[in-house]
N, C-alpha and C positions, 0 to 999 in steps of 0.2 A: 545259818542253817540250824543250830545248837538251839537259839531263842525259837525258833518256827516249830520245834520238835517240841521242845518242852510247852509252849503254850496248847499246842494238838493233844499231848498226853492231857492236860490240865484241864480242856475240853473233855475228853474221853469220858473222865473220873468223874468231873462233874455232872455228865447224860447218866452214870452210871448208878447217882446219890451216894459219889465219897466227894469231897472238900481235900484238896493238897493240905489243907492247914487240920484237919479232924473231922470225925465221925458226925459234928455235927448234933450229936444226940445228949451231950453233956453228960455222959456218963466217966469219961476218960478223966476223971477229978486225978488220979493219980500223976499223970500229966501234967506236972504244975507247971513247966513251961511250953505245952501244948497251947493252940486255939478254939475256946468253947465255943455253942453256937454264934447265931447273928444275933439273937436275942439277950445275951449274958453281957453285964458289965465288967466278966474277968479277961476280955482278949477283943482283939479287933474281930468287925462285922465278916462274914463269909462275903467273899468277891463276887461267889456265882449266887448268892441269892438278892433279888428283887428288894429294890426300898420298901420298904412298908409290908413287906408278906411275909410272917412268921416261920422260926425254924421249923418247928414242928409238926406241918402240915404234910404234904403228900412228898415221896421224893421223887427227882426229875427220872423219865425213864431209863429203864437200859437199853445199852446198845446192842445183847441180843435179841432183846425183843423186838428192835429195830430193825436189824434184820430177817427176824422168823416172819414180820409184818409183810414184808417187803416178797419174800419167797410166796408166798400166800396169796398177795393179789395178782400173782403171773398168771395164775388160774387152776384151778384142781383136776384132777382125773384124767382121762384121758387128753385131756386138753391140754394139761404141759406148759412148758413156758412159754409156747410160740403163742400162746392167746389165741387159737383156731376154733373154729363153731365142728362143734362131733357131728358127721354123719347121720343119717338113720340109725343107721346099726348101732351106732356108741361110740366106733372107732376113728380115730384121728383120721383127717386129711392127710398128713403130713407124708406119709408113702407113696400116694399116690401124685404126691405134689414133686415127688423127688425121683419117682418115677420116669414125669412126664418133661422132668429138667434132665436125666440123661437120657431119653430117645430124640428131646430135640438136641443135644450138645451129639450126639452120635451120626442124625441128618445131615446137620448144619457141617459137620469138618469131616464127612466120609464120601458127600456126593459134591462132585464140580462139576459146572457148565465150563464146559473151553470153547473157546468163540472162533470164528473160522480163519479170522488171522492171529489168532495163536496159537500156542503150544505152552501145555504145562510139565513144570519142572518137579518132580517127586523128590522129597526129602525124607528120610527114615531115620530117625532119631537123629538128627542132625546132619547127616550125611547122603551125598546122591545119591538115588538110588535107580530109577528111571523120567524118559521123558517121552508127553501121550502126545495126542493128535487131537484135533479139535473133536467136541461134541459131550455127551455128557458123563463123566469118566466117576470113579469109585475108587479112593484110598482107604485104607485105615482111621482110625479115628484120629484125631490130636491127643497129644505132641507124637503121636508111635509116629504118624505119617504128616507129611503137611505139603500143597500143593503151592508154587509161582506160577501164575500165569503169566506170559511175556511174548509181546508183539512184534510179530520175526514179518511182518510185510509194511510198516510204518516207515516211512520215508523220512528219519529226523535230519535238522540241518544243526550245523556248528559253527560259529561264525566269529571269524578268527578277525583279530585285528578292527580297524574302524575309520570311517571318513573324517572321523573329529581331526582336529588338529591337537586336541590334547593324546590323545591314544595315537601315539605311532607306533608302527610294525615296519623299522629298519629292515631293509635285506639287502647285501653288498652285491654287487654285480660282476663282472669275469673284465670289465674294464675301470674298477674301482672304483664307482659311482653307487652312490645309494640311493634308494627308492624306496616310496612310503606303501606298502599293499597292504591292501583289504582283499580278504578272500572267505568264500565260503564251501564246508565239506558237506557234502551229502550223503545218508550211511543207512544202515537197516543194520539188525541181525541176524547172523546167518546160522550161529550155532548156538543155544539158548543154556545148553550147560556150560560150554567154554565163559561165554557170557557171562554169567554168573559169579563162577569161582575159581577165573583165570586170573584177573583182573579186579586189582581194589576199585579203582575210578575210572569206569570206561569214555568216561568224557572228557577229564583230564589227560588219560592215555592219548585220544585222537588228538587232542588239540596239540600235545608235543612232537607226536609222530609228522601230522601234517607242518608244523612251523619246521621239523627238521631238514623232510624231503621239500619245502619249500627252499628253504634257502641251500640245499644242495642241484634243485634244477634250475634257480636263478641265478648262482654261479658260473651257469655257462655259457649266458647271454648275457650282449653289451646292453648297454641302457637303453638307447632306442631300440633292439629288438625286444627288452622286454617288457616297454612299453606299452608298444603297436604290436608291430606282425607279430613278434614270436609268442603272445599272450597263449593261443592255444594249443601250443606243443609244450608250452610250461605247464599248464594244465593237466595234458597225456601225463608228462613225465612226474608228476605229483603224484597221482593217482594208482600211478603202476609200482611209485618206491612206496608209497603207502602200505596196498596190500599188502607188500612183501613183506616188509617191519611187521602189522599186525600178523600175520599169518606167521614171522616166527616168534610171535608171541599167544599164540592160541589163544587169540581173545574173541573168536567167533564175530568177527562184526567184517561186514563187506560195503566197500567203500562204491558209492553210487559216479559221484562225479565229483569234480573240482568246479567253479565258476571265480575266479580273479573280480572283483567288484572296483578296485579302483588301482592304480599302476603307478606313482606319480612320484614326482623328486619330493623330497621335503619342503616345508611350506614354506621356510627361510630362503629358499635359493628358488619355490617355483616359478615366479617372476622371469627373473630370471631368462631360467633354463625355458620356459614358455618364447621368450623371445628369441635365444639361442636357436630353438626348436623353427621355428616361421621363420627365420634365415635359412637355414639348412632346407626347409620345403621350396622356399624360393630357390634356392642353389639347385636345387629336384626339378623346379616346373622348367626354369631357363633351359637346364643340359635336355631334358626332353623336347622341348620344342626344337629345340637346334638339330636335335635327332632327325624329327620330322621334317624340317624342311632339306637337310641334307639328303633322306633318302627320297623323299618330292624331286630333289633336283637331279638326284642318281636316277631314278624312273623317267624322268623325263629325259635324260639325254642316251638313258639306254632303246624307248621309244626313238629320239630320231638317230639313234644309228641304225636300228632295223628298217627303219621308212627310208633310208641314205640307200641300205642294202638291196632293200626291193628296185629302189630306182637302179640303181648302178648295173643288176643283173637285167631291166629292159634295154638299158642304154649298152649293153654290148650285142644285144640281138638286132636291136636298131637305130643308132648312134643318133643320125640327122633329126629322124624324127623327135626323138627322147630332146635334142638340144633346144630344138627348135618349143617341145613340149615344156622345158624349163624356164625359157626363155619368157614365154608368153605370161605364163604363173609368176615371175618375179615381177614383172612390170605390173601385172595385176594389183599384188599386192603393196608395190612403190606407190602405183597413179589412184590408187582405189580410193586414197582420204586423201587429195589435193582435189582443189579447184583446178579445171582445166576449160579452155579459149581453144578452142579450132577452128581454123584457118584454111579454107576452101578455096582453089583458085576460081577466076573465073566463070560466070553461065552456071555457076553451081548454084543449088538454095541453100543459104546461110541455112546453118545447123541452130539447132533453140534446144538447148540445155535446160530441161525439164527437170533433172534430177537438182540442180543446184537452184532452180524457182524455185520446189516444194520444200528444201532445205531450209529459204530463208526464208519462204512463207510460215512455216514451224515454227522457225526462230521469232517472226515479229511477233506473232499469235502466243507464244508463251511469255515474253517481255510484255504484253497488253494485261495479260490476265495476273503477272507479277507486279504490276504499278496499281491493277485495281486493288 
């Protein structure tokens, strides 16, 4: 830094026509161990002068004149440094150019359009101070006043957890089983200054608040309720510890809905518990069927005690008849699918049993049309 300094002065002196080493003008004779010019055989050549061009000609300029140059071509008169063309009259642009830069900087951060699903947030030197209604509203200029605009009917989603198998979202269950969910929260703004400056990260906030009331309502359900059926009272019961957390954290935000997107064992054991799972349904479909045919056969034998009942109260108003009525109906239904031969005595015309012809007429006529 010392050499960079001293070479810059060394520069200086020489714009200025001094030489570090002398005057240069060869008058400094007294100086016997001084440096005369570049031209004298009493001392070495001057560093800043040129091979071959004579001491004694013009010296190099100075550096106030370097600058008086410099001040000079910025422009004169009214014109100034900013290099601006004068008006008619003579007079600079420059006021009116400065002018027309604070009534647009006074437009631009005094008038806001608020759009109809918003609300803006007024800030007064750094602090709330009001919050407007949509349309086209009027603050103070900046920094006195400054407007947020912020979307209080926007439906954002959050989306917790993930179907990958690398991203699991463990939650322990009330029969000490664990389950891999994916879920997602659905949410709006409700209070736009709470919003604001209640809450450092209102998206980190939801996401912990939901994983919390999550794994506090899926502690109450075993694993297949919170699988299957109980997905959407898990859901209810999310939703409702939710608000509650944020509401005693005055974070102004209101929670839309939950939707559970996947329910599942861990990927190591789904296997598994998939098979585990389709026994247990089989175990379901069998005891159900069993169900059913038990009460088929309860129905049915409660039908014929009622038909038992009906008969039994004709058969005490008219016994003979009713026996005789029983009687005929069982035989009925003994002789009805047998072959039967009757046997006529005497002078009588043989009986011709038409119904067992057209039976085995049937029969040959389907056996012919099965061999074709």
């Amino acid at each position: 830094m010392t050499n960079f300094t001293t070479r810059f002065s060394q520069r200086i002196l020489a714009m200025a026509g001094k030489s570090p080493w002398g005057s240069g003008s060869g008058d400094d004779s007294g100086d016997s161990g001084g440096v005369g010019n570049g031209g004298s055989d009493n001392g070495p050549r001057n560093p800043w002068q040129p091979t071959g061009q004579p001491t004694g000609g013009r010296s190099g300029p100075n550096i106030e004149e370097l600058f008086k140059k410099g001040r000079g071509k910025g422009g004169g008169g009214g014109g100034g440094f900013t290099g601006l063309p004068k008006r008619s009259n003579g007079k600079s642009w420059l006021p009116i150019i400065l002018v027309a830069v604070v009534a647009a900087w006074l437009v631009l951060s005094s008038f806001h359009r608020v759009g109809l699903q918003e609300r803006g947030v007024v800030t007064q030197l750094g602090g709330y101070n009001r919050t407007v209604e949509s349309g086209i509203r009027w603050t103070f200029p900046a920094p006195f006043e400054q407007m947020q605009k912020v979307n209080v009917q926007e439906i954002r989603t959050l989306q917790i957890g993930s179907t990958e198998a690398s991203k699991e979202n463990l939650v322990l269950t009330s029969d000490q089983n664990i389950i891999d969910m994916a879920y997602e929260v659905r949410w709006n703004i409700s209070d736009p200054e709470r919003y604001l400056f209640q809450i450092q990260d209102p998206e980190e906030t939801i996401r912990e608040v939901a994983e919390s009331a999550m794994r506090a309502a899926v502690a109450n359900f075993e694993l297949i309720s919170a699988i299957g059926p109980g997905r959407s009272e898990i859901e209810a019961q999310v939703q409702t510890r939710m608000q509650e957390l944020l509401n005693q954290y005055n974070s102004g935000i209101a929670v839309q809905g939950i939707a559970i997107r996947q329910s599942d064992p861990p990927q190591e054991v789904n296997d598994a518990f998939r098979e585990v799972n389709a026994a247990q349904q089989r175990r379901e479909s069998y005891i159900n069927n069993a169900r059913a045919y038990s009460q088929q056969v309860l129905e049915r034998a409660q039908g014929d005690t009622a038909a038992f009942d009906k008969v039994f109260e004709q058969y005490r108003l008219a016994p003979e008849v009713t026996r005789r009525r029983m009687y005929y109906d069982t035989m009925e239904n003994v002789l009805g699918k047998v072959d039967k031969t009757i046997v006529e005595p005497g002078g009588v015309q043989t009986y011709l049993p038409l119904p067992e012809v057209q039976r085995r007429s049937r029969a040959n006529a389907q056996a012919k049309e099965g061999g074709q």
